[in-house]
PADODO-219584 format. One line per 5 residues: number of its first residue (from 1); their letters; for each residue x, y, z of N, C-alpha, C. Coordinates in steps of 0.1 Angstrom, whole numbers, plus 5000, padded with zeros to 4 digits. Last residue first. Layout:
<sites>
NUM> a> X Y Z X Y Z X Y Z  ... .
</sites>
This chain:
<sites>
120> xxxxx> 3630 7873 7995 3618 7857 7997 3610 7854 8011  3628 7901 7982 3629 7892 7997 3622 7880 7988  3655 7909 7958 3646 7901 7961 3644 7895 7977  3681 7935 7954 3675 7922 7959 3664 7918 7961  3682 7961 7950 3677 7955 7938 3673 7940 7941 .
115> xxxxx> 3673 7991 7966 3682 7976 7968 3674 7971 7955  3673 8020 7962 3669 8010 7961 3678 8001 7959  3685 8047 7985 3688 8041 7970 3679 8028 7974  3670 8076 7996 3673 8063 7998 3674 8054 7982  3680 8103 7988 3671 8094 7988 3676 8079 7991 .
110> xxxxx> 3696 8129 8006 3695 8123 7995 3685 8109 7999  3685 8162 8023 3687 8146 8022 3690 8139 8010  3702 8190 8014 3694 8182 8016 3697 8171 8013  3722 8206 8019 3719 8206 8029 3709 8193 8032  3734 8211 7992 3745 8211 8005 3739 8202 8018 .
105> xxxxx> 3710 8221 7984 3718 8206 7978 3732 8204 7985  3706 8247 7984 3695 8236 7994 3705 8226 7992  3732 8257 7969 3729 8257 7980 3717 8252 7991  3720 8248 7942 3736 8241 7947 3733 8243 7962  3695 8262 7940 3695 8249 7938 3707 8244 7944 .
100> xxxxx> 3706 8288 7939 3698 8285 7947 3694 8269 7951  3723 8283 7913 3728 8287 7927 3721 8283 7939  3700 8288 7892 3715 8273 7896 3720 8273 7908  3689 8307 7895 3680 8297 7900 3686 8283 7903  3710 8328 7894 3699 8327 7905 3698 8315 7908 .
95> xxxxx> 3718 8325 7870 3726 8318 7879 3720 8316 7893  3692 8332 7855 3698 8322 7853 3708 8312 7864  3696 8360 7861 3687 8354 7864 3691 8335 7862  3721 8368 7846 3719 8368 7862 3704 8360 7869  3716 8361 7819 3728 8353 7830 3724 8356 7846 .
90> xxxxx> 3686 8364 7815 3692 8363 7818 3704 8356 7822  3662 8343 7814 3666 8346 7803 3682 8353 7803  3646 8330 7833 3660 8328 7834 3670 8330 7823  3617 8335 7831 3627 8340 7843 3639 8335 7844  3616 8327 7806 3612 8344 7810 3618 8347 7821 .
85> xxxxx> 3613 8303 7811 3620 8310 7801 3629 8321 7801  3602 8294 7836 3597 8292 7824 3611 8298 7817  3606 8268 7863 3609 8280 7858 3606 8282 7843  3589 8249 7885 3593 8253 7873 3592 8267 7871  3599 8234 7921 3592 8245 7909 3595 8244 7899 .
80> xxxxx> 3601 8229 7956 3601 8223 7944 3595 8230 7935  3597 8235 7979 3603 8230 7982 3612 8226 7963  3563 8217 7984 3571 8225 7988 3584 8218 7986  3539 8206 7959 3553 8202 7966 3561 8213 7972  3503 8212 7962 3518 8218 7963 3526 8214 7967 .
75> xxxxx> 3483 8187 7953 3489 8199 7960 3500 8206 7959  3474 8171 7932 3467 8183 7935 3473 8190 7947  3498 8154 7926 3483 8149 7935 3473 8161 7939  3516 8183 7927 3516 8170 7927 3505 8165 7931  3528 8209 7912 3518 8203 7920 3518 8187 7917 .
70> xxxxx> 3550 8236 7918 3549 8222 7912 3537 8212 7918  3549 8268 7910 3548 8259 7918 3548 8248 7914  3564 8291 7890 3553 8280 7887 3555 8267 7899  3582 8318 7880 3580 8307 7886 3566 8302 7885  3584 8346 7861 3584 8330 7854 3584 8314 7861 .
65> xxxxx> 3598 8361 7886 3596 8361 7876 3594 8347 7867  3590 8352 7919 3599 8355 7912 3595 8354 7896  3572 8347 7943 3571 8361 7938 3579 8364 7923  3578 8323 7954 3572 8325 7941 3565 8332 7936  3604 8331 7968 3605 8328 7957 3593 8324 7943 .
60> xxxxx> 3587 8331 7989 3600 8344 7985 3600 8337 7969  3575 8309 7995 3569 8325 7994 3575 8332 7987  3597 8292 7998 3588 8292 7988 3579 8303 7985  3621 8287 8016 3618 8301 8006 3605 8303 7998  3616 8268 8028 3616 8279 8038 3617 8290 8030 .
55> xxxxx> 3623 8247 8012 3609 8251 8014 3602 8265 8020  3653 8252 7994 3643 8251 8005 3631 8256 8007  3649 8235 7958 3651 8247 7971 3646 8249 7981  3650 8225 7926 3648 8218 7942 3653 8228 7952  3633 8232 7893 3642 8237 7909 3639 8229 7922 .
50> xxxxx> 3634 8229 7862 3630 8221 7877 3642 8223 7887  3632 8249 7835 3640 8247 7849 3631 8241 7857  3617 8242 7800 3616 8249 7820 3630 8244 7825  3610 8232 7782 3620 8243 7778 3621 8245 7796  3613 8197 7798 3609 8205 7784 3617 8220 7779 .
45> xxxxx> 3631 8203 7821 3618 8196 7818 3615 8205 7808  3663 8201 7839 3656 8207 7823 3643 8198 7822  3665 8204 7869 3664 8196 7859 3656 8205 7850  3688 8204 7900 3680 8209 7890 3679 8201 7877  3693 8180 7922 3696 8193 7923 3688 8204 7916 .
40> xxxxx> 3697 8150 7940 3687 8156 7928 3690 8170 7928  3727 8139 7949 3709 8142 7953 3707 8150 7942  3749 8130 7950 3740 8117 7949 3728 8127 7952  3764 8154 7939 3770 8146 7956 3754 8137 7953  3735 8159 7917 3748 8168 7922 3751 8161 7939 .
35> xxxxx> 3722 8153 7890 3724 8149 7904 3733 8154 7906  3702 8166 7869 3716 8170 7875 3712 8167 7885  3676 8148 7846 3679 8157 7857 3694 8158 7857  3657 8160 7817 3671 8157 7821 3675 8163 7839  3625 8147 7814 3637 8154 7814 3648 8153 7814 .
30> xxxxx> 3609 8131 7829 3602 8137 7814 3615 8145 7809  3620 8120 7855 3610 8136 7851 3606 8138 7837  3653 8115 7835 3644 8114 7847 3630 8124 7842  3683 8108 7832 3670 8110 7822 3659 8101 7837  3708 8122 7847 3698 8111 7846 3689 8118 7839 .
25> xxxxx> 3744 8130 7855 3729 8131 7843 3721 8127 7847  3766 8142 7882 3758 8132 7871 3744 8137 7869  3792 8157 7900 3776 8155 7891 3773 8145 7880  3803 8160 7926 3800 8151 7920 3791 8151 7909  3827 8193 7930 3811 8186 7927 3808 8174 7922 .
20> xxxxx> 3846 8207 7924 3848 8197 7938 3837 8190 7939  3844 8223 7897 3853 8208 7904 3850 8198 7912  3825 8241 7893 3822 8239 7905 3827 8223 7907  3817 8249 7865 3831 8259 7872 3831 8254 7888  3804 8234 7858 3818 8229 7855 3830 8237 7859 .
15> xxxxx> 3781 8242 7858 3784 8234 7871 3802 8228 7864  3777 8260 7835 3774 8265 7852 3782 8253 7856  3778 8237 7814 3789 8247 7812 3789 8256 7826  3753 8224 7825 3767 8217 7819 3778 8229 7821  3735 8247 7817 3737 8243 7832 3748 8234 7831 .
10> xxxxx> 3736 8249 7792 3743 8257 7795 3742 8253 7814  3727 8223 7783 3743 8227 7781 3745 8241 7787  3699 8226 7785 3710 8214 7795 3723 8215 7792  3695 8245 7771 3696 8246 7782 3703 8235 7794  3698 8230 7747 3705 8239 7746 3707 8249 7757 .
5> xxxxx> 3680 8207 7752 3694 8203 7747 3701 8218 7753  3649 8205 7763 3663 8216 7756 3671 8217 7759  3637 8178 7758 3640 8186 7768 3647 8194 7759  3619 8146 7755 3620 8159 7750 3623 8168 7764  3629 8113 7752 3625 8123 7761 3628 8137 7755 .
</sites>
């Protein structure tokens, strides 16, 4: 899987000021995601940010510099985006998009885990 190493360490080096956080890796998405308390939070896809945020911002937010809706089956995942480069070049811009992501991830559902059992 191709992703930038050198952006998935600096979200590593963001979520390590934040202890009380469960986080784990997964090679997911074409990428590297950050599960944060068992739910999906943000993910390095190639050089981008994959953002999970409330849907209730998606206007607001894809006004924002270097955003990119995420389409799925031809429509729009609300709720969900890539960030290019350009909008998180900055530390402030940068913490934006980690932040915004920690705080939907307080609120949102986590996925139902898969049973591994067999029905007969």
């Amino acid at each position: 899987m191709a992703y930038d190493t050198e952006l998935a360490d600096r979200i590593r080096e963001y979520l390590v000021k934040f202890p009380e956080l469960n986080i784990e890796e997964k090679e997911m998405f074409s990428g590297l995601t950050f599960m944060v308390n068992d739910k999906m939070c943000v993910c390095v896809s190639d050089e981008n940010l994959m953002c999970r945020f409330d849907p209730d911002l998606q206007e607001e937010i894809a006004e924002k510099n270097g955003f990119e809706p995420m389409i799925m089956k031809g429509k729009e995942l609300k709720g969900y985006g890539y960030v290019d480069p350009v909008g998180f070049r900055s530390k402030t811009d940068f913490e934006y998009w980690v932040n915004l992501c920690l705080e939907f991830n307080q609120k949102a559902k986590a996925s139902k885990k898969k049973s591994n059992k067999r029905k007969l």
